[in-house]
N, C-alpha and C positions, 0 to 999 in steps of 0.2 A: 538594625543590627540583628544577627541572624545568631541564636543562643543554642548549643546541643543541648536537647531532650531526648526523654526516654524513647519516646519512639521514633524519633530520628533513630537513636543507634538500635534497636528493633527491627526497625526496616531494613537496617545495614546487616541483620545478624541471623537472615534468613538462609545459610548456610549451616544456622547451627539449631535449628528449628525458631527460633526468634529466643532461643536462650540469652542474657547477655551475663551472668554470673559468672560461666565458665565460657566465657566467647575468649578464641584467642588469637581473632583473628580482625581485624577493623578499619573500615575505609571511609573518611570522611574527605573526602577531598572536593576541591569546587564545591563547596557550600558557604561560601563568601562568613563563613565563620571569623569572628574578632576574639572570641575569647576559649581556651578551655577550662573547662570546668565538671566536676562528676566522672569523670571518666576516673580516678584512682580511688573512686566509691563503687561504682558500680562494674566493672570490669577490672578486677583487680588480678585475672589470669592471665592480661594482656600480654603477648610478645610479639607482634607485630601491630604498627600504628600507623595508617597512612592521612597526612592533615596537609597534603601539600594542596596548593596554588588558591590561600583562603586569605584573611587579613590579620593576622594573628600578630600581635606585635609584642607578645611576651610567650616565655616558654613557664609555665606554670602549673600544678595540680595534675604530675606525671610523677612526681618524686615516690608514691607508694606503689609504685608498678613495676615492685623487685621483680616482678619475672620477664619486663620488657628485653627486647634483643635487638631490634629494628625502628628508629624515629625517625617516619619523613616528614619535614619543617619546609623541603622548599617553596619556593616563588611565595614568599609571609613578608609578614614586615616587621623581622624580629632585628633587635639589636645589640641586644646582650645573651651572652649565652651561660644561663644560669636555671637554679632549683632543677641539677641533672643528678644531686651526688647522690640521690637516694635509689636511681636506678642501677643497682647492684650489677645485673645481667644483660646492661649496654653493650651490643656489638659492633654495632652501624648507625651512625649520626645523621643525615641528611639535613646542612640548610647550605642549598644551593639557592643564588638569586635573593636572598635576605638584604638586611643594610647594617650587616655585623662590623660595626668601626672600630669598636674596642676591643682588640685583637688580643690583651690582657687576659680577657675572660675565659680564655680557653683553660686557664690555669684550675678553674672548676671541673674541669672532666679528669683532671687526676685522679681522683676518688674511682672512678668508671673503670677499673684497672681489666677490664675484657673487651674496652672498646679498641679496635681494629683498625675501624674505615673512618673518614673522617671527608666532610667535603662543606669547604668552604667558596666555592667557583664562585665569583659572580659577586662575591661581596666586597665593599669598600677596602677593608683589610687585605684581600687576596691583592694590594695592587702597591700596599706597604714597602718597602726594601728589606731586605732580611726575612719577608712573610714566611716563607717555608722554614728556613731554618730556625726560626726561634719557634715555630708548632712542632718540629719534630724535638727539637731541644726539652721545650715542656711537654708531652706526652710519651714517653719512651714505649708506652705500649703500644703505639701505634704499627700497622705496617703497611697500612695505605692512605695514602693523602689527595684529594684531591682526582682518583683515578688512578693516579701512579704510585707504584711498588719505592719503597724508604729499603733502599739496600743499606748494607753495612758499615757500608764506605760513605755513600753518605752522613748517614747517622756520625760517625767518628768523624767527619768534615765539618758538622755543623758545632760539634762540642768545643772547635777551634773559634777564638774570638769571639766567644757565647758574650762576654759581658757588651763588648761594641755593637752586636747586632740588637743588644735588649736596650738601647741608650738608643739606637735609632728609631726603634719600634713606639716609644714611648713617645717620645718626640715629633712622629707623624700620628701618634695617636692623639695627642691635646693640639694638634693641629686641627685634626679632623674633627674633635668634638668642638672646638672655637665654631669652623665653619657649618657644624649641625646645630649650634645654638642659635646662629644667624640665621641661619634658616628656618627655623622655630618660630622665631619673631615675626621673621619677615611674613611666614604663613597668617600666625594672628593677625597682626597686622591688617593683610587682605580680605580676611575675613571678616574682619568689624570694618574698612571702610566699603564693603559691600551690602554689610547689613545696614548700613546707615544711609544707602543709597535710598532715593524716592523708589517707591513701586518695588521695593526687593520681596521677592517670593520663599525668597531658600535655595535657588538656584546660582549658577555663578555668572549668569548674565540674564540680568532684566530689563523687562521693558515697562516705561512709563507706561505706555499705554493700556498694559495689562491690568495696571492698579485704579485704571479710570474706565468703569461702564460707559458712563456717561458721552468717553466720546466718541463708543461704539455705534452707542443707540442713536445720537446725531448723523451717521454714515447714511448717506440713500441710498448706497447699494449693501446691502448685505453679503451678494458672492463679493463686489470687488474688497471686501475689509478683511475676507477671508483668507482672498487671496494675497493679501498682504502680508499677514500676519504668519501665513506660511514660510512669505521669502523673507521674514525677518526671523523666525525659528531658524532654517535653511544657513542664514547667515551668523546666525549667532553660534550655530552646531559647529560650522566649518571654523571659528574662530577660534572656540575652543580649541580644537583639534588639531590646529596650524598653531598656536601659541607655543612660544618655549617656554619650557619650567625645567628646574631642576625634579630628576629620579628621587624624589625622596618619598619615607611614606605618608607623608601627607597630603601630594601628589596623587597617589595612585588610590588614598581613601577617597578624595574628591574627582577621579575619573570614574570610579566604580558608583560612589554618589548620583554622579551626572548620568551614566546608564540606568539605575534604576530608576530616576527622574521623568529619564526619558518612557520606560517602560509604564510607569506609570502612569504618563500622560495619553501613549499610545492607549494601551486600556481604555480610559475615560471617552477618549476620543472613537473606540469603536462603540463604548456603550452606548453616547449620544447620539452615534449612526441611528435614521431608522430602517428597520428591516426596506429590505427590497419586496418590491410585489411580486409575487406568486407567478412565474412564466404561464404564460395563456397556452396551455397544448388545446387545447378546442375552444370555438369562437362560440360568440351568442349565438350564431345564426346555424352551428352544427358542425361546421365545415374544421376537417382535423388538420392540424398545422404540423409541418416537418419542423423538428429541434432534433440538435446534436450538442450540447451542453458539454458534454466530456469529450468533443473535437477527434471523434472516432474513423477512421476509414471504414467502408464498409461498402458490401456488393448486394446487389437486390437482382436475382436472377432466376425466370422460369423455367423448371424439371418438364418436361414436353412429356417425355415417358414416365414419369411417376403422379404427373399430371397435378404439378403443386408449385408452390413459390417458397424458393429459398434465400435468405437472407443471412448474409456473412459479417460478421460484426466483429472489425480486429480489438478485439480489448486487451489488455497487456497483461502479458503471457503468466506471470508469476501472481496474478491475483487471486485472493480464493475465491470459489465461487460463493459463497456466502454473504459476498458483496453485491454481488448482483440478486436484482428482481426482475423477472420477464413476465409481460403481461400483453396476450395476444387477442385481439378482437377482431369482429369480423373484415370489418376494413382497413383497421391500423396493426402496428406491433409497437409495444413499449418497452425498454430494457432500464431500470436505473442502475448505472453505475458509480458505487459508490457515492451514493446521493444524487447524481448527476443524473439527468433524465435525456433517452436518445428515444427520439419518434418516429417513424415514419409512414407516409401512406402505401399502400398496398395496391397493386392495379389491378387487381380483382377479388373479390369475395373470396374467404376460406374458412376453413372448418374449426376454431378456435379447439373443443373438443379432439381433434386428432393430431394438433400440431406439436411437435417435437423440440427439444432444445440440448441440445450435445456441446460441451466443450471439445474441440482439438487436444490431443496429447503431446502433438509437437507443438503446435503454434499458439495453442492455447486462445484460439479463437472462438464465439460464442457463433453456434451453427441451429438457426431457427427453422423450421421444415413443416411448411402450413400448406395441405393438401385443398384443392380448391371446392369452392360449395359445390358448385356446378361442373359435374363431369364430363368430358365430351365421349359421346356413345362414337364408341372405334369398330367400325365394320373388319369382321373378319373375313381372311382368304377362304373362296370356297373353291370345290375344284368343278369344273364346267364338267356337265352331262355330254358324254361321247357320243355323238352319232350312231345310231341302231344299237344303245346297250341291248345289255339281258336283263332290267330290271324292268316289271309292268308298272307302267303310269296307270292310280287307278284313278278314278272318276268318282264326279258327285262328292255329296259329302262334306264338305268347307272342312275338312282336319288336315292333317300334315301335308305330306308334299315336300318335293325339291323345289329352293331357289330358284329353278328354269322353271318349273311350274307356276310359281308364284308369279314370276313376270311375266309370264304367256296370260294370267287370268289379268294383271293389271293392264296389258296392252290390251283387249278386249277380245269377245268370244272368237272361237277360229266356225269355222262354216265347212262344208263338204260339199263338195259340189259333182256332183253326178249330169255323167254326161248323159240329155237327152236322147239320144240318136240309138244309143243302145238300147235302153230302157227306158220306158217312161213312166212306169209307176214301181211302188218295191213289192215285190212277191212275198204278202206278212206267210201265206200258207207252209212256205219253205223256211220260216227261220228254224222252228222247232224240229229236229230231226224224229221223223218218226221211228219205232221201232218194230222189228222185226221178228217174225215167229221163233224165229230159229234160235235169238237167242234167249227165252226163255224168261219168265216169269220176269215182273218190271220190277220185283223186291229184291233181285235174290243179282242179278246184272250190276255188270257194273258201270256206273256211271261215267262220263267219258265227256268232258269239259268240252266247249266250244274252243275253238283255236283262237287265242287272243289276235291282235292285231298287227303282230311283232312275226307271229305264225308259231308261237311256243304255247305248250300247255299253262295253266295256273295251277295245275295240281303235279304233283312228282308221282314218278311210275307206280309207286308201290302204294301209292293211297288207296283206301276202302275207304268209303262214304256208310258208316252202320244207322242205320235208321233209327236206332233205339237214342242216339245221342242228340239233344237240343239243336238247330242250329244257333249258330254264334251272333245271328244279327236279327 
């Protein structure tokens, strides 16, 4: 049984900063509630109250909540409808789906003289002869019933033959309480010959065999007893479920029962699980194992020109990323999503330190960019040495040099070869140019380069050679 407390309606009244003194505003509904209680103690500013689809089978301890305006009651297991008259500033009724048979009872909401709306759908009475016109007959402040508008004309039709409609009403009323009395019994009834069944638990169908260990532990198989006892849950679920019974609420206590039965048994049954073992991403022996856990598509593809490996992982688009964790190593990459752990190996080395990780803004795809360890040295375009340039090749020296150079010294030395027939030996007398009287003093002349082998000077026109300056080499 599931009881309101404080901070149930606390949690409910975090609109009003979790005030509940002047809370005037309140929604307990689906909270398989059976009783109310405190609420015309401790919210006593209430004017709307929502209690619909709980087990509530009496309407009670609302009566000091003069400022209520708004009671929802449906899909409860209320019968009577009473202790209303003290809410003064009743507007709107709600017990849709109830098991309201004493139709009589409505005769308590006169007191309500601002109630308005009124909706009985779904209950036993709504199905009376006369049902309508004997609720507008007793409420005259009504002006809606049910969903639909009580015109004038109505109202004056049903004040016609009031007493025959109230002689009917009465008479399918102690009809229907005959047939809820029997049905009363008949529920005890089933109830004690169930509890008095061998091996009964508390549940609405037992198994002998559940009350006897003993002749589990005799079983040699343990899966096959297991799987037994499954397809006799299995069957005993569907039985329930397929049975006819009358809608009453005793009915619907003991289906709600049987769920949380069930729910509690599931529980148990997962706690007695034992955990699963730990998925092996890396073996004893070193070697990293591909996992995909969260069943991801994804692309593993090499950038040639960025000279890396990228890796495309569709994760789903609306996740945050706070869910995931990326963890990149030299050989693998690892993402867990959402718990879930996605592996894979890598086809080559990369730089853990430089690699990247981006979401997509449309696709919301997770985009990992691991540049590789080892870079391949890209030869760049040079442009080939023209035939007879203008620039001097110079010699000696192991320093710079063009590319054509470079490869003339690794194909190996070139050779000159002089023709014998003209000369047979080199004239050393003639390399050095002598000079001449005429032109005067050998400090003060000017120097005059040999003709390189292109047949251009090394020096430009206007160069002076001054003695006073170092040479360079």
């Amino acid at each position: 049984m599931v009881f309101i407390t404080e901070d149930m309606v606390r949690r409910r009244a975090e609109h009003n900063e979790c005030e509940i003194f002047s809370l005037e505003e309140l929604s307990l509904h689906q909270q398989d509630i059976e009783r109310v209680e405190h609420l015309d103690r401790w919210c006593r500013e209430l004017r709307i109250l929502y209690l619909q689809s709980n087990l509530i089978s009496r309407i009670e301890n609302v009566g000091r909540l003069k400022k209520l305006q708004y009671l929802n009651l449906a899909l409860n297991n209320i019968e009577v409808i009473e202790n209303l008259e003290g809410c003064e500033s009743l507007q709107k009724l709600d017990l849709t789906v109830n098991f309201v048979g004493r139709l009589s009872s409505v005769v308590s909401l006169q007191r309500c003289v601002l109630l308005t709306e009124l909706f009985l759908v779904g209950n036993p009475c709504a199905q009376f002869q006369g049902y309508r016109q004997y609720v507008v007959n007793a409420l005259p402040q009504l002006k809606w019933l049910d969903g639909t508008e009580i015109s004038r004309s109505e109202r004056i039709r049903a004040s016609r033959g009031l007493e025959e409609a109230r002689r009917r009403v009465w008479e399918q009323e102690e009809e229907y309480l005959k047939r809820r009395g029997t049905e009363k019994e008949e529920a005890l009834r089933e109830k004690g010959d169930e509890e008095r069944k061998p091996g009964f638990d508390g549940r609405r169908y037992a198994d002998v065999n559940t009350a006897a260990p003993a002749l589990v532990e005799n079983q040699e198989n343990q899966e096959n007893q297991e799987v037994k006892e499954n397809l006799d849950e299995e069957r005993r679920e569907q039985e329930f479920w397929h049975t006819a019974c009358p809608f009453t609420p005793e009915s619907r206590l003991e289906a709600h029962r049987h769920l949380e039965e069930k729910k509690k048994k599931t529980k148990e049954k997962e706690k007695e699980k034992k955990p699963k073992a730990p998925r092996t991403l890396i073996t004893a022996e070193g070697r990293v194992l591909n996992v995909n856990e969260p069943k991801l598509h994804f692309s593993l593809t090499e950038d040639e020109e960025h000279n890396s490996i990228v890796l495309n992982l569709e994760v789903y688009r609306h996740m945050d990323t706070s869910l995931m964790d990326v963890d990149v190593q030299p050989t693998y990459a690892r993402v867990k999503v959402k718990g879930k752990i996605f592996q894979t190996v890598l086809p080559a080395e990369v730089k853990p330190d430089s690699s990247t990780a981006q979401r997509s803004q449309t696709t919301g795809h997770l985009v990992l960019t691991m540049p590789r360890a080892e870079g391949e040295i890209k030869v760049k375009k040079t442009v080939s040495r023209p035939p007879g340039g203008s620039q001097t090749r110079r010699c000696g020296g192991g320093g710079g040099g063009s590319p054509w150079d470079s490869k003339r010294r690794h194909n190996g030395p070139e050779r000159l070869e002089v023709d014998p027939g003209e000369r047979a030996a080199v004239d050393f007398a003639n390399i050095v140019r002598r000079q001449s009287s005429e032109e005067g003093p050998p400090e003060l002349s000017r120097t005059t380069a040999p003709p390189t082998a292109a047949g251009h000077r090394s020096f430009s026109d206007g160069f002076v050679d001054d003695p006073d300056v170092p040479p360079l080499i």
